[in-house]
C-alpha positions as CSV (number, residue, x, y, z in Angstrom):
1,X,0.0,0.0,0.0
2,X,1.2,3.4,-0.9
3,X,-0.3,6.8,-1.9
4,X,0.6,9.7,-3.9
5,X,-1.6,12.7,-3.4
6,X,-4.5,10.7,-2.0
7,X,-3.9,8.2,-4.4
8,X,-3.9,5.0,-2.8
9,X,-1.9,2.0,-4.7
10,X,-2.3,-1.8,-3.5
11,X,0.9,-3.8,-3.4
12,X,1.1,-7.0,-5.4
13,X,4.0,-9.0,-4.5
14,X,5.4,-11.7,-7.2
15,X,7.2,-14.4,-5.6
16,X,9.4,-16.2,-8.4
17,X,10.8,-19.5,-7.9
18,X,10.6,-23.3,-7.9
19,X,9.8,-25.8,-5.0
20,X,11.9,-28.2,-6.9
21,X,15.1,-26.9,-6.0
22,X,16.4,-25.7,-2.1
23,X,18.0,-22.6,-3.5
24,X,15.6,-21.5,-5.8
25,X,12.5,-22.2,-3.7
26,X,13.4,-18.4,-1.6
27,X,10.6,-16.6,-3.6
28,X,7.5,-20.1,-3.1
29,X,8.5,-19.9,0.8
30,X,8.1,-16.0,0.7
31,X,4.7,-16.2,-1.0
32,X,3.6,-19.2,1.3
33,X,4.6,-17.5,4.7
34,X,2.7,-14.3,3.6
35,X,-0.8,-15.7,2.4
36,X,-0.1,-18.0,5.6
37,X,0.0,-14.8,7.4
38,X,-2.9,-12.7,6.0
39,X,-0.9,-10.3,4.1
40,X,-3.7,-8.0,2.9
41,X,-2.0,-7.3,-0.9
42,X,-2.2,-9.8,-3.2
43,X,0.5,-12.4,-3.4
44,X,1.4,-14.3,-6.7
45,X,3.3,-17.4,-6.5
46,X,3.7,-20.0,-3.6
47,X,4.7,-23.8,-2.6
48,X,1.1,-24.7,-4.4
49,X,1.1,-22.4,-7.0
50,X,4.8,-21.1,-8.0
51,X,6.1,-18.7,-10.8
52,X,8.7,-19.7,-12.4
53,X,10.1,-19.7,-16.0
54,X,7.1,-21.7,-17.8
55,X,4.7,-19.5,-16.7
56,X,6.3,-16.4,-15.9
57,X,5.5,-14.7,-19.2
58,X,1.7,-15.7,-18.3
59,X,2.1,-14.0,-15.1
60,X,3.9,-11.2,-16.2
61,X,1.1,-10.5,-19.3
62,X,-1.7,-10.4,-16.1
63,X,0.3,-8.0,-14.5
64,X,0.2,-5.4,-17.4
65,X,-3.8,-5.6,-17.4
66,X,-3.8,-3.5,-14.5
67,X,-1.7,-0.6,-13.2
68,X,-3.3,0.5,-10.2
69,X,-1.0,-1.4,-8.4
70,X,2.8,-1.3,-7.2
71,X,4.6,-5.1,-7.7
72,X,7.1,-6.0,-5.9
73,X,9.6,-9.3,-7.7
74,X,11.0,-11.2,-5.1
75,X,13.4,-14.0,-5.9
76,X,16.4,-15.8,-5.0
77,X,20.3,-14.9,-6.6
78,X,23.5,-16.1,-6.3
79,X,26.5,-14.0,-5.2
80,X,30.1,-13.3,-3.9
81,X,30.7,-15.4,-0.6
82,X,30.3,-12.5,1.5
83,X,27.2,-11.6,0.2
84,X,25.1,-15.2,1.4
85,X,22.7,-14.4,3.5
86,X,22.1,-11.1,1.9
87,X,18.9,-9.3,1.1
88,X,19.3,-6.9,-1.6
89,X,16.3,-4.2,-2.3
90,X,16.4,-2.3,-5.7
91,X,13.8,-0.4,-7.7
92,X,13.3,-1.7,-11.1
93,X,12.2,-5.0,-12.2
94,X,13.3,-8.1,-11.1
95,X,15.3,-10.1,-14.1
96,X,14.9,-14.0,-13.0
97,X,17.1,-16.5,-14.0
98,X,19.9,-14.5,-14.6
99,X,21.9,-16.4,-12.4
100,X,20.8,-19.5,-14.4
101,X,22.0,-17.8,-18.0
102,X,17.8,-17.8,-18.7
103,X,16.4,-15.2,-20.5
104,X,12.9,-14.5,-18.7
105,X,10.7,-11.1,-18.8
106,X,11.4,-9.0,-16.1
107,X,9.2,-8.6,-12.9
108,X,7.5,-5.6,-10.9
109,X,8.3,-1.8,-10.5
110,X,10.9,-2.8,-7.8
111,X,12.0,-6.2,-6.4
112,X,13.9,-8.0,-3.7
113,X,16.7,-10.8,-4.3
114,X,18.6,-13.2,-1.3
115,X,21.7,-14.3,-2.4
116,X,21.2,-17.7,-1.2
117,X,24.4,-19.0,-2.6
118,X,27.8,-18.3,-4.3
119,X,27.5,-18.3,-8.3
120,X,29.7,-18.3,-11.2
121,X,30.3,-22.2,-11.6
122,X,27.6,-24.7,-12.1
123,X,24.9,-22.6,-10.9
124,X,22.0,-25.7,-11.4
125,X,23.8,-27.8,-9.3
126,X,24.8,-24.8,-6.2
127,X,21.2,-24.1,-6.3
128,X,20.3,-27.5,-5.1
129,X,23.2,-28.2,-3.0
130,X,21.8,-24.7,-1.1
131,X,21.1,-25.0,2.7
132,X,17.4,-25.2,3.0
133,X,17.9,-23.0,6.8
134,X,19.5,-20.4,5.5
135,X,16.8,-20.0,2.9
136,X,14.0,-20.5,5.5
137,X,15.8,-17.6,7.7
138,X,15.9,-15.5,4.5
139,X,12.5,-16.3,3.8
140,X,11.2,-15.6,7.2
141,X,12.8,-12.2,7.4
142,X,11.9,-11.0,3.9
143,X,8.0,-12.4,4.5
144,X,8.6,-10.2,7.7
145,X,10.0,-7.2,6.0
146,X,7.5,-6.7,3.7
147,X,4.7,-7.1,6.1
148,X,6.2,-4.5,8.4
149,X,6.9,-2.2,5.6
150,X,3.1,-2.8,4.2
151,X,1.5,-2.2,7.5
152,X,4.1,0.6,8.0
153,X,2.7,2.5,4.4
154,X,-1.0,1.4,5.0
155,X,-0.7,3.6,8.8
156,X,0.8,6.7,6.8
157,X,-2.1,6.6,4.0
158,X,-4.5,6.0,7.0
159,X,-3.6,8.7,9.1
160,X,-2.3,10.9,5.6
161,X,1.3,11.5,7.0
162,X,3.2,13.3,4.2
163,X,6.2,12.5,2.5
164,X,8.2,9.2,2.6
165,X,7.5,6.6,5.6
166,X,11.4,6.0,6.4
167,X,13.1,5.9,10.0
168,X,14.7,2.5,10.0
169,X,11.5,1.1,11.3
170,X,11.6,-2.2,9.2
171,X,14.6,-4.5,9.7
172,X,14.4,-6.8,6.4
173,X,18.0,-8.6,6.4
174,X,19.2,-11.4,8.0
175,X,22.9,-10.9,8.0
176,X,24.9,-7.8,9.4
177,X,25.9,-7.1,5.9
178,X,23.0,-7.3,4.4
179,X,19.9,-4.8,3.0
180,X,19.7,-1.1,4.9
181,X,16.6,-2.1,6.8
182,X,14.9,1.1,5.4
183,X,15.6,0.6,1.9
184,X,12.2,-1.8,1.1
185,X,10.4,1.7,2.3
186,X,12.5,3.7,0.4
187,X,12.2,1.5,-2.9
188,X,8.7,1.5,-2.6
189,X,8.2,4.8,-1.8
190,X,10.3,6.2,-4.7
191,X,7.7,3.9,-7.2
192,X,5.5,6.9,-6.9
């Protein structure tokens, strides 16, 4: 949820990913633990249902029939060593399956990626050799960060507080390293 002049815009949040591999199954968990959870926006891909690249361009295609709405891509990545663990917030689409060398549309206005393993060498085979707790931590804290930062936005539209909704009130990351625990806010906010 986030406004722009009185303008209220529902958040739609596109979890990409596969149940059929540890690694890649970040973005399924994420969408489970948030319908689980009553998140109020709509969620799009889960352990039942999950996007992922044979239906993706079906997804995406839905998406651009309506644009009332702010989407949020979340997905898994791969990384530097240093970076595991890490939760990574960006505006701009989400580009699945780079990691993978797959060419697949891209995803939302802004989007959300834990690096849920090292890349550069055999990428198929790292994704499913990936620890399934650190990617049920990740996937706890991001389902957690974006409810916070949802409920966070839906108070400011409510009560019509101006300006950005920042203040470090929304910690997202797992790791020390990791996402500045505002930046979710700040991504979001800057869509409008």
């Amino acid at each position: 949820m986030a406004t722009d002049l009185g303008r209220v815009l529902p958040l739609r949040v596109v979890c990409v990913g596969t149940d059929r591999s540890t690694g890649d199954s970040l973005g399924p968990l994420v969408g489970s633990m948030l319908a689980d959870a009553g998140f109020p926006g709509e969620v799009i891909g889960n352990l039942d249902e999950p996007v992922h690249a044979e239906n993706l361009g079906r997804v995406v295609t839905s998406l651009g029939e309506t644009t009332d709405s702010l989407v949020l891509g979340v997905d898994a990545c791969l990384g530097t060593k240093a970076e595991v663990g890490a939760v990574m917030v960006r505006s701009g689409p989400l580009r699945p399956g780079l990691g993978v060398k797959k060419k697949l549309p891209p995803v939302g206005d802004l989007h959300l990626a834990g690096v849920v393993n090292v890349g550069g060498f055999m990428e198929y085979m790292v994704l499913q050799n990936t620890r399934l707790s650190l990617v049920m931590r990740m996937a706890r804290a991001i389902s957690a960060g974006i409810q916070k930062a949802d409920a966070l936005l839906r108070t400011a539209c409510k009560n019509k507080r101006p300006g950005p909704v920042l203040a470090g009130e929304a910690i997202l990351a797992v790791p020390a390293n990791a996402a500045h625990p505002s930046q979710l806010l700040q991504a979001y906010v800057r869509k409008l």
